[in-house]
Structure formats: structure tokens, C-alpha cells
C-alpha positions in Angstrom: -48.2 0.0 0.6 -45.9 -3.1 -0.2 -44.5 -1.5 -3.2 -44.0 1.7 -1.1 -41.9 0.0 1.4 -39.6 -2.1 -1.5 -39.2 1.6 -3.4 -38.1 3.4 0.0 -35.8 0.4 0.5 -34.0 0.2 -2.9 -33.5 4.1 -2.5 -32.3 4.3 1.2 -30.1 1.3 -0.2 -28.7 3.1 -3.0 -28.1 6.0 -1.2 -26.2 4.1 1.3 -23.8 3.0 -1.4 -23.3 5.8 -3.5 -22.2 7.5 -0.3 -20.0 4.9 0.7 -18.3 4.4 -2.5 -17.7 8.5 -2.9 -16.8 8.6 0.9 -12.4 8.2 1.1 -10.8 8.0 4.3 -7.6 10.2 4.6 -5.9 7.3 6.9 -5.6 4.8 4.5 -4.8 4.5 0.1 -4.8 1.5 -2.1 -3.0 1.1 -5.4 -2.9 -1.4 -7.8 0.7 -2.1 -9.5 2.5 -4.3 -12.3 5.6 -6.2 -11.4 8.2 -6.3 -14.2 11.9 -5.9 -15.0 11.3 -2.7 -16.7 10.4 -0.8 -13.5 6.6 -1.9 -13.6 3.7 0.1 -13.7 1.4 1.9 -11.4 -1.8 3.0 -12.1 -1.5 6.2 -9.3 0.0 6.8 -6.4 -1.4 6.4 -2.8 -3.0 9.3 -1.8 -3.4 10.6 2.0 -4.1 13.2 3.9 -1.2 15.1 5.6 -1.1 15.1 9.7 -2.4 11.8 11.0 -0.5 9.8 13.5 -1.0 6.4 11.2 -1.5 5.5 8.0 -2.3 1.9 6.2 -1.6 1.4 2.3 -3.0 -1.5 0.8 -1.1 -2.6 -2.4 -2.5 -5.0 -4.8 -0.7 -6.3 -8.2 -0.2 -9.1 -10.2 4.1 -10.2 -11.1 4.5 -10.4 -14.8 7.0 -13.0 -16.1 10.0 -13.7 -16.4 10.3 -11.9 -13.0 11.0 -14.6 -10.6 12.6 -15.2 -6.8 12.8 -13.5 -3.9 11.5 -9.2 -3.4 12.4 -7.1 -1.2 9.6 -4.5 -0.4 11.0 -1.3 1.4 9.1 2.1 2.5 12.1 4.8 1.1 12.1 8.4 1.1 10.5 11.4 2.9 9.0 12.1 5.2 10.9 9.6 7.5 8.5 6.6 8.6 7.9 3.8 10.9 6.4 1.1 9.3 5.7 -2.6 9.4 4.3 -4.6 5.9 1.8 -7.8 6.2 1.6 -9.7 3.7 -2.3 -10.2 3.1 -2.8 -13.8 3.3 -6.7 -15.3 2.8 -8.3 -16.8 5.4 -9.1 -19.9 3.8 -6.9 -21.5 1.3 -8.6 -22.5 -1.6 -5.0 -22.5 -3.7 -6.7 -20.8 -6.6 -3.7 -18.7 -6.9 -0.2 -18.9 -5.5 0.4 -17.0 -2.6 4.5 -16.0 -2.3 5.9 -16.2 1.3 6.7 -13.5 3.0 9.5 -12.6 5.4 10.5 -9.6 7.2 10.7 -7.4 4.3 11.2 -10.5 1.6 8.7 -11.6 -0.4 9.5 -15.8 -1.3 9.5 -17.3 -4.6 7.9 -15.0 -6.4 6.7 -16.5 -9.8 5.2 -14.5 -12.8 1.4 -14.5 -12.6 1.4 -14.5 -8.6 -1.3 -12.0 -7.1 0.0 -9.9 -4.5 -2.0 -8.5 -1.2 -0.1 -6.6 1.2 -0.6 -3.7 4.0 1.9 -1.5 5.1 0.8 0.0 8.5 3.0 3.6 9.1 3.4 6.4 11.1 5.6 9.5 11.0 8.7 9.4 12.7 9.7 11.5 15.3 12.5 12.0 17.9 9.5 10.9 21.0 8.9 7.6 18.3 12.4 6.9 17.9 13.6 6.9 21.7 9.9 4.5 22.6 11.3 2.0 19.8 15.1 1.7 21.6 13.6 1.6 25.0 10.8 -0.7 24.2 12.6 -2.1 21.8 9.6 -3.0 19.3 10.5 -4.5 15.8 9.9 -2.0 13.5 11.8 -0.6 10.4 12.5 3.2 9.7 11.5 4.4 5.9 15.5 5.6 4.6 14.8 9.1 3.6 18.6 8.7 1.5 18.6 8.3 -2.2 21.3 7.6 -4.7 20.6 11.9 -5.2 20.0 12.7 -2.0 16.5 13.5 -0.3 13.9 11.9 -1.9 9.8 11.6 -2.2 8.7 8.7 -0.4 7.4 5.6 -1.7 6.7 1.6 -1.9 9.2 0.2 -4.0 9.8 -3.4 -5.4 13.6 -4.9 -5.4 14.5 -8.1 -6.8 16.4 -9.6 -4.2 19.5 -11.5 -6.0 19.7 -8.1 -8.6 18.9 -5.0 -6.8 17.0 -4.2 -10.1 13.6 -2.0 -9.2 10.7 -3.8 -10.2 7.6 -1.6 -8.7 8.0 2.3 -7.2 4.3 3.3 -5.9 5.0 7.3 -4.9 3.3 8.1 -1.5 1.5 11.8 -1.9 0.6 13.6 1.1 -2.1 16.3 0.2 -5.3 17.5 1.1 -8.1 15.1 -0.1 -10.4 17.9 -0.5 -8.9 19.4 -3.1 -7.1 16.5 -4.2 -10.0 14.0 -5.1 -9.8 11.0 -2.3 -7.4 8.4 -1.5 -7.2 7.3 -5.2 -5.3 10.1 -6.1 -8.4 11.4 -8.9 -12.1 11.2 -9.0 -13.2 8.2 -11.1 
């Protein structure tokens, strides 16, 4: 009967986590990127599903060298957003790894080899969101949908600061998760 109750338990168990580990919510993505001065690299996109009224990405990466100084991180592109970036800073600091500052939309003294952990909390922008934020006057910043071309797909993107030179773009894909394959843009 003992060994009953330990098989039922590892199975329920592993049930529990193979659902959980297939199981994407549509309200949030996570992507892993590569700072560098060639434009960096991006493993996939953020992928979420279209029509909620909030949405979190969660960005992690690593800054290759020689990159160094101050980033700016801006959402940019369409659809127009609200949305406010937190730099994910641990609990406890046990100064394993440097942790940049982080200011507004400036991330401080970046080095290479610095691990990076932020959240960027969103939400579409309308004409009802847009008169609350002057009236309530909330901080928030609004996603530019303008390009050097024009309209543009929106995304994450990664600016040294003293250079203007584009260090990280993470595209933002709106899409039907069904069909699409979860929030990490293809099954695994």
C-alpha cells in the first residue's frame, strides 16, 4: 500500500508539471537577448495573444563587451502602448553579479558581462487611456509608433545612450497562441 501511495504521488506530480510547463499565458512573454554593438541577438520574439487590456514582458540577457555606459530601453512601434519598465532587482543581494542601475528609461553603467532582468508592464493605448493619463496625470510613457520609415512593428529595443547605436531590438508579435505555439513564439 506504501508503494501505491509514493507511485500515485510521483505521477500526480509529474502530471502537475508537465502541464504547467506546456501551459503559456497569453498576458505575458519572456525572451532572452545578447547585448552587443552589432545589433545583438535575440533568440525569438515575445509572443502574446492579441486583445488583452495588459501585457508584461520579461527580458533577460547578458551585455557582451566592449559595450559599456549608460542604455536607454524604449517600447517603439505599433500598435501604440502605455508602458512602464522595472528593472528586476533580487531581493537579497548576494553581489554575485553586477546589477546596472536603472533610471526612468536608462539603464546605469552598464559593463560587458552584466546580467540583465527587467519587466515591462503595457497596455494598449487608446483615446479613454490617453485623456485618464493628462487628468490623472500618472507617469507613464507612450510606445512612438514613428520610425526613421514610417510605421513600424513594435518592439523592445536597446540604445547606447552617448551613441544612439542599437544594441538589442526584441520584435513584439501579437498572434493567436493556439496556432502560434505559446508565448515563446515555437514549441520546444
Amino acid at each position: 500500500m506504501h508503494r501505491l501511495k509514493i507511485a500515485l504521488i510521483c505521477i500526480l506530480t509529474a502530471g502537475i508539471s508537465l502541464f504547467a510547463a506546456s501551459y503559456r499565458f497569453g498576458d505575458s512573454a519572456h525572451a532572452i537577448g545578447m547585448l552587443n554593438m552589432k545589433g545583438g541577438k535575440v533568440r525569438h520574439p515575445f509572443m502574446l495573444k492579441s486583445g488583452r487590456d495588459d501585457y508584461t514582458l520579461i527580458m533577460t540577457g547578458i551585455v557582451l563587451p566592449p559595450v559599456q555606459g549608460d542604455v536607454r530601453v524604449a517600447l517603439e512601434g505599433q500598435p501604440a502602448m502605455r508602458y512602464s519598465i522595472y528593472n528586476s532587482e533580487p531581493i537579497v543581494k548576494l553581489d554575485i553579479h553586477r546589477q546596472p542601475g536603472f533610471n526612468g528609461e536608462i539603464l546605469n553603467d552598464v559593463r560587458g558581462r552584466d546580467r540583465l532582468a527587467l519587466w515591462v508592464v503595457m497596455q494598449p493605448q487608446t483615446e479613454d487611456s490617453l485623456l485618464r493619463d493628462e487628468v490623472t496625470g500618472k507617469p507613464g510613457k507612450k510606445s512612438s509608433g514613428e520610425g526613421p520609415h514610417g510605421e513600424r512593428p513594435l518592439s523592445l529595443n536597446f540604445y547606447a545612450d552617448d551613441s544612439g547605436n542599437k544594441l538589442l531590438g526584441i520584435p513584439v508579435v501579437f498572434a493567436d497562441l493556439h496556432s502560434e505555439g505559446g508565448s515563446h513564439g515555437t514549441r520546444h
